[in-house]
Every structure is written in C-alpha cells, then in structure tokens.
C-alpha positions in Angstrom: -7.0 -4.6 -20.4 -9.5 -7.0 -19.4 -12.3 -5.9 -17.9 -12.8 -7.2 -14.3 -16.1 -8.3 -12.7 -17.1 -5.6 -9.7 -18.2 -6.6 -6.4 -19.3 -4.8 -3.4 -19.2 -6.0 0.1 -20.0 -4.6 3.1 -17.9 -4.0 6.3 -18.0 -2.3 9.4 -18.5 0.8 9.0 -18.3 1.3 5.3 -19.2 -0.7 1.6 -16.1 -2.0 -0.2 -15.5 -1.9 -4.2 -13.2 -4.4 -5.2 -13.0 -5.7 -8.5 -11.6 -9.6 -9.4 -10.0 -11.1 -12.8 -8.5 -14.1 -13.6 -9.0 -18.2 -12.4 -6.4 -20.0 -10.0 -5.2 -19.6 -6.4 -6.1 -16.3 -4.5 -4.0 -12.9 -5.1 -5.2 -10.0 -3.1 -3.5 -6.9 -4.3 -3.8 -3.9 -1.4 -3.1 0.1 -2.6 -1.7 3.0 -1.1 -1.9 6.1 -1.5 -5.1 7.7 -2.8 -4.8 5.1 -6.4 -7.1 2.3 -4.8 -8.0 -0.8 -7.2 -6.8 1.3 -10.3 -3.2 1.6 -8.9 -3.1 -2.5 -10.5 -4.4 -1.9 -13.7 -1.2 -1.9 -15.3 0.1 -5.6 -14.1 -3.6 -7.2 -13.1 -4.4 -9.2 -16.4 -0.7 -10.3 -16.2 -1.0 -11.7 -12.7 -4.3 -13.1 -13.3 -2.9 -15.5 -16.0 -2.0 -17.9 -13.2 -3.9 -16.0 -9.8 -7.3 -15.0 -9.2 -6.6 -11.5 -8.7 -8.5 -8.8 -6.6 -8.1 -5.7 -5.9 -10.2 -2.9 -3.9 -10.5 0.6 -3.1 -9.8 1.0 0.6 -12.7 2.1 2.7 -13.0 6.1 2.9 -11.9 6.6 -1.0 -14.7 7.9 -3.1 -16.0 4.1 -4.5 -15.2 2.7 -0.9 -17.9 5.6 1.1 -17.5 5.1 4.9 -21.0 4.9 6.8 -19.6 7.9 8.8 -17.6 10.4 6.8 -15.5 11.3 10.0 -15.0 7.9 11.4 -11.3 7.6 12.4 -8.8 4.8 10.4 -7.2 2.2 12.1 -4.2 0.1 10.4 -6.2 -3.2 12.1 -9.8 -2.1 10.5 -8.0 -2.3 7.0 -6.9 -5.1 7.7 -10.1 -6.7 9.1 -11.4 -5.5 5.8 -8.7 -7.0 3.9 -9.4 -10.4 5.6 -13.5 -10.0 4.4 -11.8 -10.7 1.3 -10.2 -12.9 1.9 -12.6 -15.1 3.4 -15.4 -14.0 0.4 -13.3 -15.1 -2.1 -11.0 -18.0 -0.4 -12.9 -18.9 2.1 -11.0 -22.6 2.0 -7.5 -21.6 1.1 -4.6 -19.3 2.4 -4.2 -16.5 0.2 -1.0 -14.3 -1.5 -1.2 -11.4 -0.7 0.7 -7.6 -2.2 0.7 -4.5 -0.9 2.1 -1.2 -1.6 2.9 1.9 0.7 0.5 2.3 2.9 -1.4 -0.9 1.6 1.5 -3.1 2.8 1.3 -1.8 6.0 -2.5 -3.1 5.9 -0.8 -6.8 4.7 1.7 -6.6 7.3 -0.6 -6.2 10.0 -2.8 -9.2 8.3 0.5 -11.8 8.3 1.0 -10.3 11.9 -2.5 -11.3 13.2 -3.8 -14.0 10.3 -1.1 -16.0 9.6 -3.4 -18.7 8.7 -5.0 -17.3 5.9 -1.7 -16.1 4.6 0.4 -18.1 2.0 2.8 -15.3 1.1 2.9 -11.5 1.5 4.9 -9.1 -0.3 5.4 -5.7 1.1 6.5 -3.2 -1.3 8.3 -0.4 0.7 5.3 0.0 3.8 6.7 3.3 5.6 6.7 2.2 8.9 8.6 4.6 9.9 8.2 4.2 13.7 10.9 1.1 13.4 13.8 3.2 12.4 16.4 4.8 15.2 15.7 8.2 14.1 11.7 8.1 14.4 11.1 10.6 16.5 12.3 12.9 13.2 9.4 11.6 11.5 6.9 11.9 13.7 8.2 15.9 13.5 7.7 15.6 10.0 3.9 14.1 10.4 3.1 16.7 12.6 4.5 19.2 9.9 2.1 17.8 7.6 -1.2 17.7 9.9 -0.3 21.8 10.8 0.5 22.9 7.5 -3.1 20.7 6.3 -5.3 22.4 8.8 -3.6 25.6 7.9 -3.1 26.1 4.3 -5.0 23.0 2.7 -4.2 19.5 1.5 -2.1 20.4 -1.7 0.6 22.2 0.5 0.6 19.4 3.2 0.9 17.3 0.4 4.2 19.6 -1.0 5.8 19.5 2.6 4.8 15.6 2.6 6.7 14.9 -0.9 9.3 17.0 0.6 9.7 15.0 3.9 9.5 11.6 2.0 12.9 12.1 -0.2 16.2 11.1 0.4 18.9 14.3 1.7 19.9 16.2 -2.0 17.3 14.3 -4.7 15.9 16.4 -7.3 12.9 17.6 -5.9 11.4 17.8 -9.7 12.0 13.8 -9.4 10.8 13.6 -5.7 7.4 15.6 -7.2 7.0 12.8 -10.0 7.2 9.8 -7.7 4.6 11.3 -5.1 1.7 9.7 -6.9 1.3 7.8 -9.9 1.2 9.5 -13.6 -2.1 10.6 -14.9 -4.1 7.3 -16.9 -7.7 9.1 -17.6 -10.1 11.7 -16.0 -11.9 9.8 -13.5 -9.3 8.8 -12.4 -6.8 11.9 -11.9 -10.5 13.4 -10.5 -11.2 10.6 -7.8 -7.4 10.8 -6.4 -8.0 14.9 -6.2 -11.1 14.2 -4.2 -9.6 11.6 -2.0 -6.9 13.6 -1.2 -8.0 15.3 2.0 -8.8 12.1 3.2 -5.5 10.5 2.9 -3.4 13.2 4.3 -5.7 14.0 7.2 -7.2 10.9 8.1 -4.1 8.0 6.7 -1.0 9.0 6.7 -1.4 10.2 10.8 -2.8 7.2 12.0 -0.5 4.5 9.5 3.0 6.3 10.2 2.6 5.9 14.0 1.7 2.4 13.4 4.1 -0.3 15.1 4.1 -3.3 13.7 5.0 -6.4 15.8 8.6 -6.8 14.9 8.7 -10.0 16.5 5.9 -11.7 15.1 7.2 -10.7 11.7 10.3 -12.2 12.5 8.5 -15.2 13.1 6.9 -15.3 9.9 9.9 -14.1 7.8 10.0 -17.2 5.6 6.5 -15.9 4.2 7.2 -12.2 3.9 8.9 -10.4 0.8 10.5 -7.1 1.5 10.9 -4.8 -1.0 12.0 -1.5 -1.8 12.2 0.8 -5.5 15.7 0.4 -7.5 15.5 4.1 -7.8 14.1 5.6 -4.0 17.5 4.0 -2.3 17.6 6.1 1.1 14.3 7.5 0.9 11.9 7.5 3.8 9.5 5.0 2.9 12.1 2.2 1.6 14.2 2.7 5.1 11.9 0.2 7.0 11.5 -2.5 4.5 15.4 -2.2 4.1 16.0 -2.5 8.0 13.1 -5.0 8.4 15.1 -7.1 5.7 18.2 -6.4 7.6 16.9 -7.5 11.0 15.1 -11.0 9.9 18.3 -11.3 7.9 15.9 -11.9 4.7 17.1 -10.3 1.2 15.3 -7.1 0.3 13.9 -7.4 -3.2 14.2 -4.5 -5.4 11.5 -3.4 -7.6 12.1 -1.1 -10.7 11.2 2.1 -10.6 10.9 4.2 -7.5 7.8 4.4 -4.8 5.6 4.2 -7.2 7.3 2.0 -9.6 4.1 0.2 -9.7 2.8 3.0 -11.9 6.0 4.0 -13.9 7.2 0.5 -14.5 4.1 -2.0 -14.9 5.8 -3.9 -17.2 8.8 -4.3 -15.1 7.0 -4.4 -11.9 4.6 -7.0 -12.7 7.2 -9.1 -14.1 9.4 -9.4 -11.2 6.1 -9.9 -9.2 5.1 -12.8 -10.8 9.0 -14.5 -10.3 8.7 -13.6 -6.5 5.4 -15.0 -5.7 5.8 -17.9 -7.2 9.6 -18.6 -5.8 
C-alpha cells in the first residue's frame, strides 16, 4: 500500500486528519462508522491510479479531536468540513465525491447544498432512515439504542444497534460480522474501540433523524449514484438508497459484499467503483 502524504486542516470547532494519494481530478472519499480514513485503505492506491484521492477522519474520532469534547454533530458541519476539502485541495474544479453509511449522508447533504463543487457523488447505502413509510419504527429503535447506552454502556447499545440494523430472520452471527469492518492491525482495532462511544452517542442520534431534501436530490439525480450491498438486500440501512433509487427512477447500483463490503470486498468494491465513477 502506498503510503499517503498527511495533512491537517483546521475547522470550526475541531482539526481534521486527512490523508491524500495519487495525481488527477479530485476524489474525496467520506467514512462511516467509527473506520475514518483507514476504512479506504483497501481500494485508495487503486482509485488513485487515475484520481487524486483523499480521505479523512471525521471530526470527533481520535486523529480528528473536536476543540470541545461535548460539542454536538450536525449532518451540515460534516459537511461544511467536507467542503474545506474540497476547496483546499480543488479549489478550481468540481470534485467526485464517495461516501459510505453515515459518510454518505455527509455527501448527500454536500450535492444538496453545493452542487457546484460537485461533479459526481456516490452514496453507498446512507441510512436515512427518516425517508421510509415506516420511520417512526426506527426512531423507536434509536431511542432503544440511546437508553440501553446511558444504561448499560456502548458495547450493548452497540449489540441492540446491530440487532435493529438487520433484515427480519438473518443470521445474527452474519448481522455481527457486517457491523463493522474485520480487524487490519492494532491501532487500528484500538482507535475504533475508543471512538466508539462517540459514534453511538453523539452520530448515529443526530444522522438517523436527518432529512435530506428529497427534492433537491431529485433535482440532481443525474449526478448521484445509489447504491446498496449485494448481500444486506432488505436491511435497514440499504432501504433508503433502494427507495431513493426508486423515487428519482435512477438504477440502484449494487456493491459486493454487504454494509461494509467496503472492508470485506476491497477488491471487488473498488473495482466496481472505479467503472461507476468514471461512467
């Protein structure tokens, strides 16, 4: 793997690691979960044979430290920070742009408010779960979460979470494996322990009540990629790229893997990425 060049850049509020690779147009790459910048590692040096490539840790993740530990997390702060970025390292071009989970949330929200310093987005499975007919089911859920956090702690939140996220009757053995990506060293298995807390009590409540502005997407369908795992069909978080897809009458694009094929499948994954941005 090649090793990237590190930059730092300050935001409001907090100091942003993001790491770049590669020579060509602008490919911002935005993570969920609690993986940050090393969620890419295993498709970055194939994307940055014909992209610049960056990737970041969000603010509030350990390399990402937030000015004020307790600050609250707004979907359009990520973004903001997301557009920093952008205008850093594209200042004179629109930039492609990826995101996963809650990370595409973040790059919806962007191609909702910045369309002009958007070429393409593609959103791999953002659970925007307040789009769906039956949300008020998953706000239930949420709150679930948030009482079982403050209660017992973040790694039983984190099993009712998982629990919440699977489709009716999947092997809950599976559903535990595609909950966060497979262990690739130490540091690393440490810093998404640590970040935990965070993203359970501070994330996931404040980005699964986000609405996006349906409308505005529809607008901007012809730049937008939908996409959902091969394997997490009926799951909660590929239900609103699959009805987005179905409402802007676009195709959703399926990924290998499940949620997190990203991690299971960078071979795969990266493959098809590199077809669908440059369609």
């Amino acid at each position: 793997m090649t090793e990237p060049a590190i930059g730092r850049l300050r935001a409001d509020g907090a100091t942003l690691r993001y790491e770049v690779r590669g020579s060509g147009p602008l490919l911002l790459l935005i993570p969920g979960g609690t993986g940050g910048a090393a969620s890419f590692d295993g498709v970055a040096d194939g994307l940055a044979a014909d992209h610049t490539v960056a990737s970041y840790d969000p603010r509030g993740l350990s390399r990402s430290p937030l000015d004020d530990p307790q600050a609250p997390q707004r979907v359009a702060q990520h973004a903001d920070d997301a557009l920093r970025l952008l205008d850093l390292l594209s200042p004179d071009r629109p930039a492609r742009v990826v995101g996963c989970s809650s990370g595409a949330i973040v790059a919806l929200h962007l191609l909702a408010t910045r369309p002009e310093r958007i070429e393409r987005v593609v959103a791999h499975e953002p659970p925007v779960v307040e789009v769906l007919p039956d949300a008020a089911e998953h706000r239930a859920l949420l709150a679930r979460v948030q009482d079982t956090f403050r209660r017992d702690g973040p790694m039983p939140a984190a099993a009712v979470f998982a629990a919440g996220l699977r489709r009716p009757g999947a092997d809950p053995a599976g559903a535990r494996a595609a909950t966060g990506p497979p262990p690739q060293a130490t540091a690393r298995v440490e810093r998404t322990m640590a970040d935990m807390p965070y993203f359970l009590g501070r994330i996931v409540p404040s980005f699964m009540a986000y609405t996006p502005d349906v409308d505005r997407l529809e607008a901007l369908s012809d730049r937008l990629v939908l996409a959902g795992g091969a394997d997490s069909r009926g799951e909660l978080p590929y239900r609103p790229a699959a009805f987005l897809a179905e409402r802007f009458g676009t195709e959703l694009v399926h990924f290998p893997g499940g949620h997190t094929g990203l991690s299971t499948h960078p071979a795969e994954f990266g493959e098809l990425l590199r077809e669908v941005l440059s369609a």
